[in-house]
TORDOMAR-654080 format. One record per residue (C-alpha): x, y negated, z; residue in one letter. Coordinates in steps of 0.001 Angstrom, whole numbers, padded with zeros to 6 digits, always signed. Example, Ala and Ser with C-alpha at 12.3 -4.5 7.8 and 13.67 -1.06 7.14 Angstrom:
BEGIN
+012300+004500+007800a;+013670+001060+007140s;
//
This chain:
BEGIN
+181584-028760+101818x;+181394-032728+101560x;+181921-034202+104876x;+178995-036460+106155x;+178955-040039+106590x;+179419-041002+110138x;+176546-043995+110643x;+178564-044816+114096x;+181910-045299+112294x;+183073-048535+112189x;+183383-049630+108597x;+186875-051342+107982x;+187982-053746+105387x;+191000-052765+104981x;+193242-049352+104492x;+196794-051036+105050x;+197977-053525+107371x;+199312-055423+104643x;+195453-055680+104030x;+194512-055869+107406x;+196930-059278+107603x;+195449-060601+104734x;+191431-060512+106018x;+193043-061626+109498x;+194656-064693+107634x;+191160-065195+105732x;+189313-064572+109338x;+191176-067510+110536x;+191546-070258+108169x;+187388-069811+108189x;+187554-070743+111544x;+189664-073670+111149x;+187290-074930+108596x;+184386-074020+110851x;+185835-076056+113850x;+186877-078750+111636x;+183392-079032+110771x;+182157-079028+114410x;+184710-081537+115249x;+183863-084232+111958x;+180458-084205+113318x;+180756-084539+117061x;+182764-087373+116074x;+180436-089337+114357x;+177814-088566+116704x;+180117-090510+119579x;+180248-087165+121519x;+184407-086784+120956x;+186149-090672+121715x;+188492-091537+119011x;+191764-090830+121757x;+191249-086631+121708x;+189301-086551+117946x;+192725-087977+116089x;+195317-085382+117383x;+192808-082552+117425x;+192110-083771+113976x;+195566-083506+112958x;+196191-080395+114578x;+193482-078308+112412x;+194500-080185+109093x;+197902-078838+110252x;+196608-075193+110501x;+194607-075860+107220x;+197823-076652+105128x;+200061-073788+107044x;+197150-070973+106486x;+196616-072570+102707x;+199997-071820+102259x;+199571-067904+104041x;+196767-067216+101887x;+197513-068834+097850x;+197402-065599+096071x;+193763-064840+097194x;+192669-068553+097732x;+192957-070431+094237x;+190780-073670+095747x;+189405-074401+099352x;+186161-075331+097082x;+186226-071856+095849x;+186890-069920+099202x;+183755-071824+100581x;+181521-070836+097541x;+182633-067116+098228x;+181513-067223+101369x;+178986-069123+101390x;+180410-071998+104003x;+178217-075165+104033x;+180563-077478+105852x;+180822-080661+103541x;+182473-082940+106698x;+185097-080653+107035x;+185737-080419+103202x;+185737-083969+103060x;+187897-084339+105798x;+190601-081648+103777x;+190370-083619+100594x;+191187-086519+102403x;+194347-085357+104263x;+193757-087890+107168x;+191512-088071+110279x;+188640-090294+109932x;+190258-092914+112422x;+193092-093323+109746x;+190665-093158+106997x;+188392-095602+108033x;+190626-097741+110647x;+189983-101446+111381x;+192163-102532+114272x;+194767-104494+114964x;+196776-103909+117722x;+200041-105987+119782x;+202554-104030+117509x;+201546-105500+114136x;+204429-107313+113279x;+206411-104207+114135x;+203548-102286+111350x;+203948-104984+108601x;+207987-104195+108644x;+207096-100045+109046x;+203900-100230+106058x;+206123-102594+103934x;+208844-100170+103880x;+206611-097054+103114x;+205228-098709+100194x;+208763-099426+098990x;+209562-095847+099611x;+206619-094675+097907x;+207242-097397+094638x;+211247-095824+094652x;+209744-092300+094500x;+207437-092842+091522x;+210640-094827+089955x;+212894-091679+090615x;+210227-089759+088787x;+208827-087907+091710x;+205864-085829+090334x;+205174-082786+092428x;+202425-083112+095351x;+204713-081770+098031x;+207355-084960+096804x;+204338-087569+096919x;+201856-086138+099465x;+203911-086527+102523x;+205019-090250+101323x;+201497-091642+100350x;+199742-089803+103584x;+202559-091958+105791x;+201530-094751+103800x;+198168-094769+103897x;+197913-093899+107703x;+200469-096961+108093x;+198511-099577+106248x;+194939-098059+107739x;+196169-099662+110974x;+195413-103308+109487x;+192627-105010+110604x;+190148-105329+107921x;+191901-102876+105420x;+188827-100897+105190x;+187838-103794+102722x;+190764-103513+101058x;+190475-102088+097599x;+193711-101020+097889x;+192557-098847+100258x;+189864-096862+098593x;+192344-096237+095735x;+195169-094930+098111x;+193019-092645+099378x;+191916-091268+096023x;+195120-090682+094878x;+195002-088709+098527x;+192414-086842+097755x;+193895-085920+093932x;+197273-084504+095626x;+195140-082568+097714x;+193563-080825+095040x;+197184-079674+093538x;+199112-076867+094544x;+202640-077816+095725x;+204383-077082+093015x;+202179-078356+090810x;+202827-082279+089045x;+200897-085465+088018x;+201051-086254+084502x;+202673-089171+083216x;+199868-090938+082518x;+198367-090103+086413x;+201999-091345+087459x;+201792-094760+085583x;+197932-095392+086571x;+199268-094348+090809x;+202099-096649+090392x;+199546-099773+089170x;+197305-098960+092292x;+200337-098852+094576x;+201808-102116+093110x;+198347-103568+093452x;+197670-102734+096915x;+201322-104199+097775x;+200160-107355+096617x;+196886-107448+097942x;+198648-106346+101127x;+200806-109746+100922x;+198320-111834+100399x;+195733-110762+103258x;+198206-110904+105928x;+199443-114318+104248x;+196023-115734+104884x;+195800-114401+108285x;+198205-115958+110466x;+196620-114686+113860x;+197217-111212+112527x;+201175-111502+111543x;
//
């Protein structure tokens, strides 16, 4: 005799714990990307001030990358993990592709430290240049370099009209999209060392013609 389906049962997942780890790992890099969303939003509504938005910011794109890591072999994209399940949270996938909180990616101000910022930024771009020269190609070589970089020379007042700027952060967004292992081409390499030397030299001459601001 068949036995009969149980309507009160709970209905699980998983049959293994190696299973259940894996929908606990899903379970929780959707929240991240759910309170990354949340977060994106009450920012540019004014409702979270710039001070707690930034490290809470950088905490969940922490806890992105981690999970990311946790969960490769059944998450081939972040694009495709939201399609699956059905996750319409475009701030927050923004914010991933990005790498950066919006107060780095947008940043305008100039604080009392600057000259001590010219001497760190001018450094990480020479870093950055000596990497590409060494023939660095894999994201996790040039991610962490160009993300120091970038948040470095964001602090500049008036680099959001930098176009420097805009190009950094595309390159940003293309090493997102890689997996770690995975390497620019040569021809990617020789167009992101051209935008890097550009932006050095546009760097130059902006502060050059701001005295106020060196």
């Amino acid at each position: 005799m068949s036995s009969r389906l149980n309507l009160d049962e709970e209905v699980r997942l998983y049959s293994t714990n190696a299973e259940r780890e894996k929908y606990g790992l899903l379970a929780t890099l959707f929240g991240i990307i759910v309170a990354l969303e949340y977060l994106e939003r009450a920012y540019v509504r004014d409702s979270v001030p710039a001070s707690e938005y930034s490290p809470a910011c950088t905490r969940l794109l922490s806890q992105y990358k981690t999970m990311l890591k946790l969960v490769s072999d059944d998450v081939p994209s972040i694009e495709q993990f939201m399609a699956r399940y059905r996750m319409d949270h475009p701030a927050a996938l923004h914010r991933i592709q990005v790498g950066v909180p919006a107060t780095v990616e947008h940043s305008s101000e100039a604080g009392p430290e600057t000259a001590k910022w010219v001497a760190e930024t001018t450094q990480n771009f020479i870093t950055f240049v000596d990497a590409l020269k060494l023939r660095l190609r894999a994201k996790d070589q040039l991610h962490p370099i160009l993300q120091e970089l970038v948040t470095s020379y964001a602090r500049f007042k008036g680099s959001k009209d930098w176009e420097g700027r805009s190009k950094m952060v595309g390159w940003l967004i293309t090493l997102n999209g890689m997996k770690a292992s995975e390497e620019l081409t040569e021809e990617q390499a020789r167009q992101l060392s051209f935008d890097i030397e550009h932006a050095y030299a546009e760097f130059f001459r902006s502060l050059s013609g701001k005295d106020g601001d060196t």
